[in-house]
N, C-alpha and C positions, 0 to 999 in steps of 0.2 A: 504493500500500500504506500509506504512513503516512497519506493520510486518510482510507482507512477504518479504520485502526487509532485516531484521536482519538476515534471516534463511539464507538463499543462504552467505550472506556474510558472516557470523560467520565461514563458512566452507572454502570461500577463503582466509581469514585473516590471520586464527589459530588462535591461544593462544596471540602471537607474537607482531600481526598484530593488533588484536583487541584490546589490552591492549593499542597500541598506538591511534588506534580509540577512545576507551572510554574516554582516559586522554583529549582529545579534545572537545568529546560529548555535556559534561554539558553545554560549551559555546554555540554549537547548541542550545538547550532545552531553553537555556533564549532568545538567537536571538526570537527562535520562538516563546517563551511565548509574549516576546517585541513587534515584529510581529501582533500578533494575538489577542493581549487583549488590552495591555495599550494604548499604541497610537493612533490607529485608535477608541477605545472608546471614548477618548476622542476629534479628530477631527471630529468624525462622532457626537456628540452632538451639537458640535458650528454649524457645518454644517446645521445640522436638525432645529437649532435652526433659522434660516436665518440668522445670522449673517455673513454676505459678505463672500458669500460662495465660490467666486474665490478669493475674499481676504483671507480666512484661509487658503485653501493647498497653495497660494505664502509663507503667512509667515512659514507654517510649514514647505514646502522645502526650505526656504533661512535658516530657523533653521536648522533643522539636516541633509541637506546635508554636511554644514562643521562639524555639530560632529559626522556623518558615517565616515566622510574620516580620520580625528583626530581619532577615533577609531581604524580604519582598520590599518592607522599607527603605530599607539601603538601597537597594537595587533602584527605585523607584526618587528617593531623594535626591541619589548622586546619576541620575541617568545620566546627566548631560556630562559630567566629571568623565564617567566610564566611556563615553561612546568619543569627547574629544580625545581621551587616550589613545583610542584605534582611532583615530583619522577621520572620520566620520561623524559629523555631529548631526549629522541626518537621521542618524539612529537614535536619538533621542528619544525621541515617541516608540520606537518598538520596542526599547528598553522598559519604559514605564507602562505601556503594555502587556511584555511579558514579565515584568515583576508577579502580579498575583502568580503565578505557577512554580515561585520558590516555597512559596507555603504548602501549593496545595500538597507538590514533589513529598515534601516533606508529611503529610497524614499519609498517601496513599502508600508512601514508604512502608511503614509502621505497619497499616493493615498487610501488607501484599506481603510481610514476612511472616505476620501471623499467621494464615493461612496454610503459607506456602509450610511452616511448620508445625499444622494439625493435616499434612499432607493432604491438603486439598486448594489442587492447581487452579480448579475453575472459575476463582475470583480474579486472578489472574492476568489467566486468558480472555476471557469478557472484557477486562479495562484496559487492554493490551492493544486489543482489534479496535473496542471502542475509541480507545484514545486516538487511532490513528484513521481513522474514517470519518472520524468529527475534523477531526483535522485536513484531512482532504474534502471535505463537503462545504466545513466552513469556510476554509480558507480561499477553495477557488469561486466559492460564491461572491464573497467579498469582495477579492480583486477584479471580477468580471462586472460585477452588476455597480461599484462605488468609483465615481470620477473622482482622480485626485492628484497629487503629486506623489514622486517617487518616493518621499518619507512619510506618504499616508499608507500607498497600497503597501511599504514595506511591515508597517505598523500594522497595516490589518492580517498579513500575513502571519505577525506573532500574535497579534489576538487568537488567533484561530490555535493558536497552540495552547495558550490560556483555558481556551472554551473545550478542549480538549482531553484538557489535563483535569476540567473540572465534571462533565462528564465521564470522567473514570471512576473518578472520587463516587460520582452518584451510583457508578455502577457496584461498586465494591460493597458501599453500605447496604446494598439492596441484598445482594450476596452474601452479605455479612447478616442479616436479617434472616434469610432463607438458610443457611447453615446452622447458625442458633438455632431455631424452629427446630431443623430436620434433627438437630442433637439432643434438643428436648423431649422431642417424639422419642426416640431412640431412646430414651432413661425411662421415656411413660410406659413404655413397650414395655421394656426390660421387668418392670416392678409388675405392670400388669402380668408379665407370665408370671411370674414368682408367685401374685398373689395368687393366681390360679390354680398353680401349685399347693395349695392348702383345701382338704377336703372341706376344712369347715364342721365335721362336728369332732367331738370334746373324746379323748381318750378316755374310755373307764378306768384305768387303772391311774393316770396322773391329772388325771380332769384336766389337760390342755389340746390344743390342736393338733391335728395329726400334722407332722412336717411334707414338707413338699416333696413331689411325684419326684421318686429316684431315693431316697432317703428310706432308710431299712426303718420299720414299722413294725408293731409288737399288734397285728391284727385280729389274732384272739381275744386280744382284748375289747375290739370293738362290736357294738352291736352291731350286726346285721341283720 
């Protein structure tokens, strides 16, 4: 998906346009490396590991949700500082743009290790593809259908990675919602066999319940 989404854009951008794209890019590439490798390998080990597995994503989202947002700030305060550094101050706007998506990088991190260590890919993979389909829908909509100059449409370019990043986020939580559910069911299940497991009436000999199916039983003793 993202490389058929370079072609179509290279062509709406131009030269212009792109060049303010790219001066922003790189920051993309590390979100996602960030994303994608560091963090969630390493919450998905403590996770795997049992180590109080709703205990890790609490502490790792009370950690880097305030240093996404500290990020996103900075990123967004100093755009213009960052973008005259690289040569371009046309990137300005795509910087402050893509600021919101050091935050969001930073929650879906967290979740996507979590997950990833109660060995279950599928939240994932939904924010993965998501991420990058929003990303090609929004972003060539944007640049085709908004007249502008080349450090708008390169700015809407990074919006679209923004709206991208934030749509993964929605998907995760939704995932995150249906995984809970399915693990709850799973425990309801579990207790309901067990219960079932109990005949229900009273041993004569210790007046208590007979123990459950599979468990050796003193049936002489019971009325039949």
């Amino acid at each position: 998906l993202g490389a058929l989404y370079r072609i179509p854009l290279t062509s709406l951008l131009k030269s212009e346009g792109l060049g303010v794209y790219q001066t922003a890019f790189p920051v993309y590439c590390l979100l996602l490396t960030f994303s994608s490798t560091g963090v969630p390998s390493a919450i998905a080990k403590l996770v795997s590991s049992g180590y109080g597995q709703s205990g890790v994503l609490k502490k790792s989202l009370s950690l880097f949700i305030p240093i996404g947002l500290i990020g996103s700030l900075l990123m967004s305060v100093f755009s213009f500082n960052i973008a005259s550094s690289q040569g371009n101050e046309g990137a300005t706007l795509a910087y402050i743009l893509l600021s919101p998506s050091v935050f969001l990088v930073s929650v879906i991190s967290c979740l996507r290790g979590y997950f990833q260590g109660k060995l279950n890919m599928l939240p994932t993979a939904i924010s993965q593809i998501t991420e990058q389909a929003v990303k090609l829908g929004v972003g060539l909509f944007l640049c085709y259908f908004i007249d502008g100059s080349a450090e708008l449409k390169g700015g809407l370019a990074c919006l679209a990675v923004t709206r991208s990043y934030c749509m993964s986020g929605i998907g995760h939580r939704k995932q995150g919602f249906f995984a809970v559910l399915a693990e709850k069911s799973a425990v309801l299940a579990h207790f309901s066999t067990r219960l079932a497991g109990f005949t229900g009436r009273p041993c004569q000999k210790t007046g208590t319940p007979c123990q459950k199916i599979g468990t050796p039983c003193h049936f002489s003793h019971i009325g039949m």
